[in-house]
ROSEFI-243013 format. One record per residue (C-alpha): residue in three letters; x, z, y. Coordinates in nm, 4 decimals. Layout:
['ALA' [X Z Y]]
...
This chain:
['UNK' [0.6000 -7.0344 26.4383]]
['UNK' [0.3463 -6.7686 26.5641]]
['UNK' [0.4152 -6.4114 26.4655]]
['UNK' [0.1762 -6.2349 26.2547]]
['UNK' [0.1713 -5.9147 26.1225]]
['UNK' [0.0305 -5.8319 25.8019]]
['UNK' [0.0741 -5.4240 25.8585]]
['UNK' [-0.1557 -5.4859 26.1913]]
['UNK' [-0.3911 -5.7083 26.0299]]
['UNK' [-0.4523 -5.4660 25.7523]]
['UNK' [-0.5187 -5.1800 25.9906]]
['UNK' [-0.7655 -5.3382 26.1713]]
['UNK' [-0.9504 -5.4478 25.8463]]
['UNK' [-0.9086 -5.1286 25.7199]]
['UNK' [-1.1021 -4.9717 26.0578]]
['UNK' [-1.3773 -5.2064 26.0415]]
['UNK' [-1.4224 -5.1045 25.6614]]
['UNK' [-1.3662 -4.6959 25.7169]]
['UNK' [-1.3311 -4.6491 26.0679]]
['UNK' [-1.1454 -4.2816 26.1230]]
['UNK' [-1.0979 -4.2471 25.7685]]
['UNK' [-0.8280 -4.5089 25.7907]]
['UNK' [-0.5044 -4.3249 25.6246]]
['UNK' [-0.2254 -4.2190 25.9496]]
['UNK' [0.0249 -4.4154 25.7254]]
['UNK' [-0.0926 -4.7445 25.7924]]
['UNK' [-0.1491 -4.6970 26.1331]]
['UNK' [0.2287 -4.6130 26.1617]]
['UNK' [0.2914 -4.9368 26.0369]]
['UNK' [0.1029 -5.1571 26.2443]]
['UNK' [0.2677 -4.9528 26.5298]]
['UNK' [0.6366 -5.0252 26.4150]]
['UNK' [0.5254 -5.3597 26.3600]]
['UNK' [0.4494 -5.3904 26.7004]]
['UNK' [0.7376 -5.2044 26.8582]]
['UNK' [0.9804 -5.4356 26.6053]]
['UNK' [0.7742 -5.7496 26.7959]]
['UNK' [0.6820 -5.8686 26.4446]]
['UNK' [0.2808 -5.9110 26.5641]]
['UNK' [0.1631 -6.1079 26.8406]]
['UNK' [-0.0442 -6.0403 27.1499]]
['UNK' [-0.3873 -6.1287 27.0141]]
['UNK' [-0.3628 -5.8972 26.7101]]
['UNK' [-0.2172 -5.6262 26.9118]]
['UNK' [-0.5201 -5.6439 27.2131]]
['UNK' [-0.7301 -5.6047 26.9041]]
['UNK' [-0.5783 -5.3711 26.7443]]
['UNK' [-0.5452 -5.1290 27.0724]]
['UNK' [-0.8899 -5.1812 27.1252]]
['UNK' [-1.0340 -5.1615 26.7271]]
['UNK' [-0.8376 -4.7502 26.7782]]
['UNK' [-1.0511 -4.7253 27.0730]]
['UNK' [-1.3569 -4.8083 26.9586]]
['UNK' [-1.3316 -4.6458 26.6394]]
['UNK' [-1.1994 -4.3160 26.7809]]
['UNK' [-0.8905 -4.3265 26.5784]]
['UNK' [-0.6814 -4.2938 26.8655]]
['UNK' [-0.8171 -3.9950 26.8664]]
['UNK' [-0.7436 -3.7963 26.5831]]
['UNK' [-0.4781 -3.5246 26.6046]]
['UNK' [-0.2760 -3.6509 26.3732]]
['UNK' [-0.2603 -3.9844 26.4804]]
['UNK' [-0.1368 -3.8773 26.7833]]
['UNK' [0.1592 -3.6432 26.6627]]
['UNK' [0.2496 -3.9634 26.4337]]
['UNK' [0.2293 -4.2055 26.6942]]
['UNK' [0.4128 -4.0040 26.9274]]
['UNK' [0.7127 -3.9820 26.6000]]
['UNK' [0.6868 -4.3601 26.5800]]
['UNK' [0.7792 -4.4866 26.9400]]
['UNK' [1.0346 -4.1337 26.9930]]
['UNK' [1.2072 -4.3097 26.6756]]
['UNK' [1.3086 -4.6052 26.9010]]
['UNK' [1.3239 -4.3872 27.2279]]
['UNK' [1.6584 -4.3986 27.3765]]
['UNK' [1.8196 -4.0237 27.3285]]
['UNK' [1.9145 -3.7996 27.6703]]
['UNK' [2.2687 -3.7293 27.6112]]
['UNK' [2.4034 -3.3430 27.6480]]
['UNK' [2.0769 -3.1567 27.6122]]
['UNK' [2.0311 -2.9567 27.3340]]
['UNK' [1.6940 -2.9184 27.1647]]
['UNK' [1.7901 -2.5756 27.0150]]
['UNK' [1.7238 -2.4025 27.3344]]
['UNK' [1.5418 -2.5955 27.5209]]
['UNK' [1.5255 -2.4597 27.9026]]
['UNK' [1.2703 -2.7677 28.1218]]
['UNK' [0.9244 -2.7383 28.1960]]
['UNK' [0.6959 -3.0268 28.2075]]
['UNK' [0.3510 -3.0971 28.4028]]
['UNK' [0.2138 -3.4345 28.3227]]
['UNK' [-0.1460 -3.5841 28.2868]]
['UNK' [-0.2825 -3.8531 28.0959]]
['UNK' [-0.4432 -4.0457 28.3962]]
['UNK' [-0.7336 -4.2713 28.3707]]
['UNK' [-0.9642 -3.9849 28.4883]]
['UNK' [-1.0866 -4.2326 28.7762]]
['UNK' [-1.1037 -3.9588 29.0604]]
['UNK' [-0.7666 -4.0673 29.2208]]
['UNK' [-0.6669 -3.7625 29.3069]]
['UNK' [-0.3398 -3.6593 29.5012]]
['UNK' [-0.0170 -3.6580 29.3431]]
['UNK' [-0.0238 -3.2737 29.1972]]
['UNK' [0.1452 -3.2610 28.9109]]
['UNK' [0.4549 -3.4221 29.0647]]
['UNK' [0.4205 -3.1660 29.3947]]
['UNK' [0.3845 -2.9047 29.1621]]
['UNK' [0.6879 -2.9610 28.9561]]
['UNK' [0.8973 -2.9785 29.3019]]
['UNK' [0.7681 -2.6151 29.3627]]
['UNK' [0.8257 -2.5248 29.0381]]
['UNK' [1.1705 -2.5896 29.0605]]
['UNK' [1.1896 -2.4358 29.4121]]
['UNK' [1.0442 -2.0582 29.2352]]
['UNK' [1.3179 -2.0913 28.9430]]
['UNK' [1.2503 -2.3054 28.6823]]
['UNK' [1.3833 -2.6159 28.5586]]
['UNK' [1.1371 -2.8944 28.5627]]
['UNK' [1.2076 -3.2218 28.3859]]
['UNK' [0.9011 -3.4861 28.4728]]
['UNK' [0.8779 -3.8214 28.2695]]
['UNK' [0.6264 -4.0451 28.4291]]
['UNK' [0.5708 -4.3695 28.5233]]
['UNK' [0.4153 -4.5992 28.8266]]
['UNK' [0.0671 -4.5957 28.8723]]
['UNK' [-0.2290 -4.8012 28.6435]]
['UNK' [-0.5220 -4.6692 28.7027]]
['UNK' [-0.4741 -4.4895 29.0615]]
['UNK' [-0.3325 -4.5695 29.4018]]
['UNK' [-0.0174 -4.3721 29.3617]]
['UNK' [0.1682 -4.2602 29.0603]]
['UNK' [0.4607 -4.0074 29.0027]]
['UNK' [0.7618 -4.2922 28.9889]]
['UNK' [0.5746 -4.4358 29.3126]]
['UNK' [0.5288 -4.0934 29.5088]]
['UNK' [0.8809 -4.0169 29.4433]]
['UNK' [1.0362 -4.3614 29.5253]]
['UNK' [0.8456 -4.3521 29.8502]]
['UNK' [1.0289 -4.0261 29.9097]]
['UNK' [1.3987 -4.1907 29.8822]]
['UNK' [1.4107 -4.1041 29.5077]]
['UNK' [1.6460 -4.4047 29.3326]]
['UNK' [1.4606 -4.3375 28.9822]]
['UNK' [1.6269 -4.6787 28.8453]]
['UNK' [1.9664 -4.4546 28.8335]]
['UNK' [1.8181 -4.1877 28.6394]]
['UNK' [1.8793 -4.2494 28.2562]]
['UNK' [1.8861 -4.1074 27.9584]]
['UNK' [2.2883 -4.0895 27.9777]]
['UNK' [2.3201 -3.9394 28.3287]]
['UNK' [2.0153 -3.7143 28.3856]]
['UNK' [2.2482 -3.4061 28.2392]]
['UNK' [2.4327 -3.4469 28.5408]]
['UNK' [2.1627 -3.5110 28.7660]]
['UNK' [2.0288 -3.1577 28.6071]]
['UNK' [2.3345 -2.9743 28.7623]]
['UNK' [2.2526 -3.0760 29.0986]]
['UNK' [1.8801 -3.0023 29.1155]]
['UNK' [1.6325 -2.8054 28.9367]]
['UNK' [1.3736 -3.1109 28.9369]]
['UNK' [1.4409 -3.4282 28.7871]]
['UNK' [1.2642 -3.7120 28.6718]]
['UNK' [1.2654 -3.9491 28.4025]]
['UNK' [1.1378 -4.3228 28.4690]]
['UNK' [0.9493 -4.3819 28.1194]]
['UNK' [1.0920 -4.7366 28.1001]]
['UNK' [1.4439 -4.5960 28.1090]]
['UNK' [1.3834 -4.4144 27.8230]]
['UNK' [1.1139 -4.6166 27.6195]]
['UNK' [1.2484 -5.0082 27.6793]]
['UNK' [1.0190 -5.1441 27.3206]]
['UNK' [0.7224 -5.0278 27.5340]]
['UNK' [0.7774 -5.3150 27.7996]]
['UNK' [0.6210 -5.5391 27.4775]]
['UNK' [0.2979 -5.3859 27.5109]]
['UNK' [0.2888 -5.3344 27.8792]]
['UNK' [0.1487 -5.7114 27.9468]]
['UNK' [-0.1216 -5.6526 27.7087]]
['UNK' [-0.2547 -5.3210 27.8294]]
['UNK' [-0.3050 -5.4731 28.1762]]
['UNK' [-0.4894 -5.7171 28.0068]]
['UNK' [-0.7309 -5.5637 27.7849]]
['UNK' [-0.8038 -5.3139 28.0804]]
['UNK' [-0.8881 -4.9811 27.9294]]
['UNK' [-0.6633 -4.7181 27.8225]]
['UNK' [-0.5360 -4.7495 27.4958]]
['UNK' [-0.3192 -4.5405 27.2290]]
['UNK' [-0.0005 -4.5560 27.4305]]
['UNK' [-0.2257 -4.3944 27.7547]]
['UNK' [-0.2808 -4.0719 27.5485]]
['UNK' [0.0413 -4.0328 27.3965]]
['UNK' [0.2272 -4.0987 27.7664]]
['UNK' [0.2316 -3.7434 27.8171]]
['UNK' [0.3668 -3.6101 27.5048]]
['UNK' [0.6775 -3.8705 27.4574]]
['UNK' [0.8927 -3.6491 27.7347]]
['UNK' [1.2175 -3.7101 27.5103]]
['UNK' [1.4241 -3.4103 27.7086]]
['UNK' [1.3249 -3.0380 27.5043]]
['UNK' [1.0461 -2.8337 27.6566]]
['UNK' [0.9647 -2.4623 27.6471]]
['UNK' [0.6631 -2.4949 27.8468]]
['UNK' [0.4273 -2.7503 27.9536]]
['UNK' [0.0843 -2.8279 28.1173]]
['UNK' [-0.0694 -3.1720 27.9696]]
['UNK' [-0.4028 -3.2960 28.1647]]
['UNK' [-0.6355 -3.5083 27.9868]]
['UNK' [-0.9208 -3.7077 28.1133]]
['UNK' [-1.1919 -3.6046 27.9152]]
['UNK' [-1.3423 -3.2410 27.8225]]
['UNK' [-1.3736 -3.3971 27.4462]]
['UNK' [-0.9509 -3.4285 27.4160]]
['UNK' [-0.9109 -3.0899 27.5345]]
['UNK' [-0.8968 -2.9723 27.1348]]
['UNK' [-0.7752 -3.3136 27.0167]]
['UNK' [-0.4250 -3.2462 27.1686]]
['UNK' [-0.4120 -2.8719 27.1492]]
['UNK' [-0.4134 -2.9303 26.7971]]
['UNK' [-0.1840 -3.2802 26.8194]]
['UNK' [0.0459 -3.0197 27.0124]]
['UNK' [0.0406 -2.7748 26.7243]]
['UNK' [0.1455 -3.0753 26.4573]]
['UNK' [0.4279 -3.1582 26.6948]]
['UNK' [0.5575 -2.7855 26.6583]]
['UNK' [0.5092 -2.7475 27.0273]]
['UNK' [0.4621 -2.4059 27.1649]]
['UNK' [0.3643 -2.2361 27.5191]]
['UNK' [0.1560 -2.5731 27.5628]]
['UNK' [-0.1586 -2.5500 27.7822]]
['UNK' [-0.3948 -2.8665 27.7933]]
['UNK' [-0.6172 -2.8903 28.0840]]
['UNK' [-0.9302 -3.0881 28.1919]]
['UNK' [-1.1358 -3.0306 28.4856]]
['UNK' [-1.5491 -2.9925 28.3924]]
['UNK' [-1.5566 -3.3359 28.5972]]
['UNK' [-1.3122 -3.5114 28.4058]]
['UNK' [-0.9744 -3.4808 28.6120]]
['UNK' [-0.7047 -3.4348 28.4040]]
['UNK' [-0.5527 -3.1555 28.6318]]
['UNK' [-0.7124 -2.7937 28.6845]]
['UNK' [-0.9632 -2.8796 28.9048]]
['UNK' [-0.9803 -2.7638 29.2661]]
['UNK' [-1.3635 -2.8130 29.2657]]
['UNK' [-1.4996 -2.5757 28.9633]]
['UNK' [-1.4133 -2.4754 28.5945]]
['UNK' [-1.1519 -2.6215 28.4050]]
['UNK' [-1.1368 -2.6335 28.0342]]
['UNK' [-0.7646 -2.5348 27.8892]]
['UNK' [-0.6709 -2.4388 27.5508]]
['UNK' [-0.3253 -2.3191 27.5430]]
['UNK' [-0.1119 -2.3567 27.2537]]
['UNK' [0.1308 -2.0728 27.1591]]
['UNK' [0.3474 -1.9233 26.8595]]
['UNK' [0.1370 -2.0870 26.6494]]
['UNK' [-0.2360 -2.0001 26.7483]]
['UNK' [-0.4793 -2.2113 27.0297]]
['UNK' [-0.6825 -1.9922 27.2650]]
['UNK' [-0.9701 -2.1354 27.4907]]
['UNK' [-1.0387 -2.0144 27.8387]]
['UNK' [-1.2045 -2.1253 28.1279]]
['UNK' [-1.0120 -2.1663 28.4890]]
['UNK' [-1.1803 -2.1472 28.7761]]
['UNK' [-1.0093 -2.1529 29.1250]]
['UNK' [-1.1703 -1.7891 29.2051]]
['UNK' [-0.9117 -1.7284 28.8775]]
['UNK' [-0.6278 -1.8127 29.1359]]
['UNK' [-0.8052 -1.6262 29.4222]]
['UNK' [-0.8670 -1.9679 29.5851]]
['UNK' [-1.1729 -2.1194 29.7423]]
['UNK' [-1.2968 -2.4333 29.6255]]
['UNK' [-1.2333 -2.7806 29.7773]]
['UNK' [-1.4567 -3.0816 29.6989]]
['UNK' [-1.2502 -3.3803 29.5029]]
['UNK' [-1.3145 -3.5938 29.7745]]
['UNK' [-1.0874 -3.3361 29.9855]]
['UNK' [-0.8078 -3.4231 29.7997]]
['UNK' [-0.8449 -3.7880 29.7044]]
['UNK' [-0.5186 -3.9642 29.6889]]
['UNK' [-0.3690 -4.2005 29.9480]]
['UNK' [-0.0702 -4.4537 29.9741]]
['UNK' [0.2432 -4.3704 29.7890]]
['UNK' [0.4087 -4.3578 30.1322]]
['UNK' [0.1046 -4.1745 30.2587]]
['UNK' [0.1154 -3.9303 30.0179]]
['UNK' [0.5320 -3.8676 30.0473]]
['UNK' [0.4596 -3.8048 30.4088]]
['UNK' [0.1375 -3.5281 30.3074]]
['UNK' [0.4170 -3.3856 30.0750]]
['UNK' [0.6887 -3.3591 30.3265]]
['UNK' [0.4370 -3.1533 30.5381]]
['UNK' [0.3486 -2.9468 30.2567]]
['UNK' [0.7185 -2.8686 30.1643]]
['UNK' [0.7541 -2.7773 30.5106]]
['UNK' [0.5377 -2.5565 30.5167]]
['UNK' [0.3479 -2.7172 30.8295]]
['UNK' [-0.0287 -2.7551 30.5864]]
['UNK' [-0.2387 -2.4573 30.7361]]
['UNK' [-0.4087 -2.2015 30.4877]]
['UNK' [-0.6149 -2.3207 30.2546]]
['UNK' [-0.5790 -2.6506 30.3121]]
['UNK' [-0.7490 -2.8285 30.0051]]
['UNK' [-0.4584 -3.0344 29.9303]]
['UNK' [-0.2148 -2.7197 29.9039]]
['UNK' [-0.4693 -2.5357 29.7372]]
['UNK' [-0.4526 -2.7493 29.4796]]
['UNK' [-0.1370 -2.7606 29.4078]]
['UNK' [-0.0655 -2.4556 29.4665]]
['UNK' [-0.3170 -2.3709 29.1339]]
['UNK' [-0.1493 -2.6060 28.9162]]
['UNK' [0.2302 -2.4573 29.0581]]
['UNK' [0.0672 -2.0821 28.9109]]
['UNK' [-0.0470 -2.2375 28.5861]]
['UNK' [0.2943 -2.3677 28.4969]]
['UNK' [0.4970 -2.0921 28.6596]]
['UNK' [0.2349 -1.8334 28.4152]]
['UNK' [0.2829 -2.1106 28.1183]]
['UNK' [0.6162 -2.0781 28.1467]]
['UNK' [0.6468 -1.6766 28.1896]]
['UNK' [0.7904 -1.6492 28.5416]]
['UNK' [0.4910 -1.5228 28.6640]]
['UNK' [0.2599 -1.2282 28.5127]]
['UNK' [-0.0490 -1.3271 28.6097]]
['UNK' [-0.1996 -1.6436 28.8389]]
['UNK' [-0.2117 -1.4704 29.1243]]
['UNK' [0.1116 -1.4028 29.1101]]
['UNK' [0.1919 -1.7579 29.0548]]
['UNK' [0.0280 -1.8429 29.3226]]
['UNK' [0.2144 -1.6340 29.5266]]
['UNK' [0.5162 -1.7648 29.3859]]
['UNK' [0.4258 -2.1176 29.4806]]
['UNK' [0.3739 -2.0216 29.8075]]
['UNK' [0.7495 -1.8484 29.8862]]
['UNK' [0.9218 -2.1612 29.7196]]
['UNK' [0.7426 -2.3744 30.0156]]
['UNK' [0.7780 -2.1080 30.2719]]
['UNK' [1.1778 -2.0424 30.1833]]
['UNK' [1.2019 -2.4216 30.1806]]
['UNK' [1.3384 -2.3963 29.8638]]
['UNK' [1.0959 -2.6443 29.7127]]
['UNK' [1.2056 -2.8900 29.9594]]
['UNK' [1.5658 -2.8350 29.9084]]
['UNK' [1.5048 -2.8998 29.5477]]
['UNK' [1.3471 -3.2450 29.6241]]
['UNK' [1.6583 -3.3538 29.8518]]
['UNK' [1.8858 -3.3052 29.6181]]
['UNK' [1.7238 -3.4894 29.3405]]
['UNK' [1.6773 -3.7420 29.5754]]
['UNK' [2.0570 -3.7195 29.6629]]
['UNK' [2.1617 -3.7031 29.3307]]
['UNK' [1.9952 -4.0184 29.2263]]
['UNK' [2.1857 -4.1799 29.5435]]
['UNK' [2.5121 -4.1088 29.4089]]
['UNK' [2.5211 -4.3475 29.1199]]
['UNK' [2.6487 -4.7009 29.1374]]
């Protein structure tokens, strides 16, 4: 007998009928309809792409409950306490079709190297040539070991760790097959970088479009999140942008302010996006060794730009005063080494369980 779902059929009539007007409850249905496997893959490809067409997907709240729905059947990290949370996150949404090097992942591993603890939950690449999970792998990372019941240990050993997403989120391996298929992002793209399950006090979130800047500023706010900046390069790269302004509203105790970043904001020249296109995962593991080396010259426009998005998260999260200063920052953790350090022993660390 074919599975049907009546909560996913009546969403999708319901969106035809009223489009965004459709009431956040029913969506949540459909949704743990789908994550219980109750609906099939035809109503689910249509159902991902009715909330893209309609722009559902899209509304703030939507988001916030969508993220509730699949953290409900999200396996828990064991031994970190959401009462004082002490990570720091830098994740984007992808999909912003520039391919761009792996920064938010480099960043995080500087990050860690200036002082902070940086907790990354990612996943392999869809949409570009090299995602976080694949970077890191091609660096000796064993992220297969790294689950939600061990990472607290992992934590002790190294100020960056990462989270495979399918360790954490196993009912998303039903919908997997069918976003390949219906090739555009869907509902589960945008949400990807808000369903970190370990706390965060601070956290940059890049989104591919100028438009979703406000959307998840405000879906951060419903969430309760705080010291939250959202980021989207005037091109559409979900990153701050090495190549001109950058649209970020940041989120904090309680209130959104807008500002534009520009890399003259970081005292930084300007690099082209084609000067920092991404390669192979292996390729770009052996770019980051060099860079964690210290052996990139000045300026280089792959260091620049990571060394922007290193200040933004080091200012997000208050260990730096000012950008500039972040920048700076950035720069001793690769100069000490201590960025690289960090990255061996996480790599270590994930080596050491059977």
């Amino acid at each position: 007998m074919t599975l049907s779902s009546a909560a996913v059929r009546r969403a999708m009539q319901l969106m035809d009928r009223v489009g965004q007007e459709i009431p956040v409850n029913e969506i949540e249905f459909a949704i743990h309809d789908i994550l219980q496997e109750k609906s099939n893959p035809v109503q689910i490809g249509a159902f991902l792409t009715a909330m893209r067409l309609t722009r559902v997907e899209q509304r703030p709240e939507v988001l916030m409950s969508t993220v509730n729905v699949i953290q409900s059947y999200s396996i828990p990290v064991e031994g970190i306490s959401s009462m004082q949370p002490k990570f720091v996150d830098i994740v984007g949404t992808g999909g912003d079709g520039h391919n761009t090097f792996n920064v938010s992942t480099a960043s995080g591993i500087i990050a860690a190297g200036a002082g902070v603890h940086v907790c990354k939950h990612g996943n392999k690449a869809s949409t570009s040539s090299s995602g976080s999970a694949d970077l890191l792998m091609s660096f000796g990372c064993d992220l297969l070991n790294v689950t939600a019941k061990n990472l607290i240990s992992i934590t002790d050993e190294s100020k960056f760790s990462f989270l495979f997403a399918p360790q954490c989120h196993p009912r998303l391996k039903i919908v997997a097959p069918i976003r390949k298929e219906i090739g555009v992002p869907s509902i589960f793209n945008l949400v990807g970088p808000l369903l970190n399950p370990v706390p965060t006090y601070a956290r940059i979130i890049g989104v591919s479009h100028p438009s979703l800047v406000p959307i998840f500023a405000q879906a951060l706010l419903l969430l309760g999140a705080d010291r939250s900046l959202v980021v989207c390069g005037e091109e559409g790269l979900d990153e701050i942008s090495p190549a001109g302004p950058t649209h970020a509203w940041l989120v904090k105790d309680g209130q959104i302010t807008q500002m534009i970043l520009t890399p003259e904001s970081f005292h930084l020249p300007r690099h082209p996006l084609s000067s920092v296109a991404s390669g192979t995962p292996s390729a770009n593991a052996v770019l980051l060794e060099k860079m964690l080396s210290n052996m990139l010259p000045k300026n280089h426009p792959v260091l620049d730009y990571v060394l922007m998005n290193t200040a933004m998260l080091l200012h997000v999260a208050g260990l730096a005063g000012s950008l500039h200063e972040g920048v700076l920052l950035a720069q001793e953790s690769i100069a000490s080494h201590a960025a690289l350090r960090e990255l061996e022993r996480f790599a270590s660390a994930t080596q050491n369980f059977e």
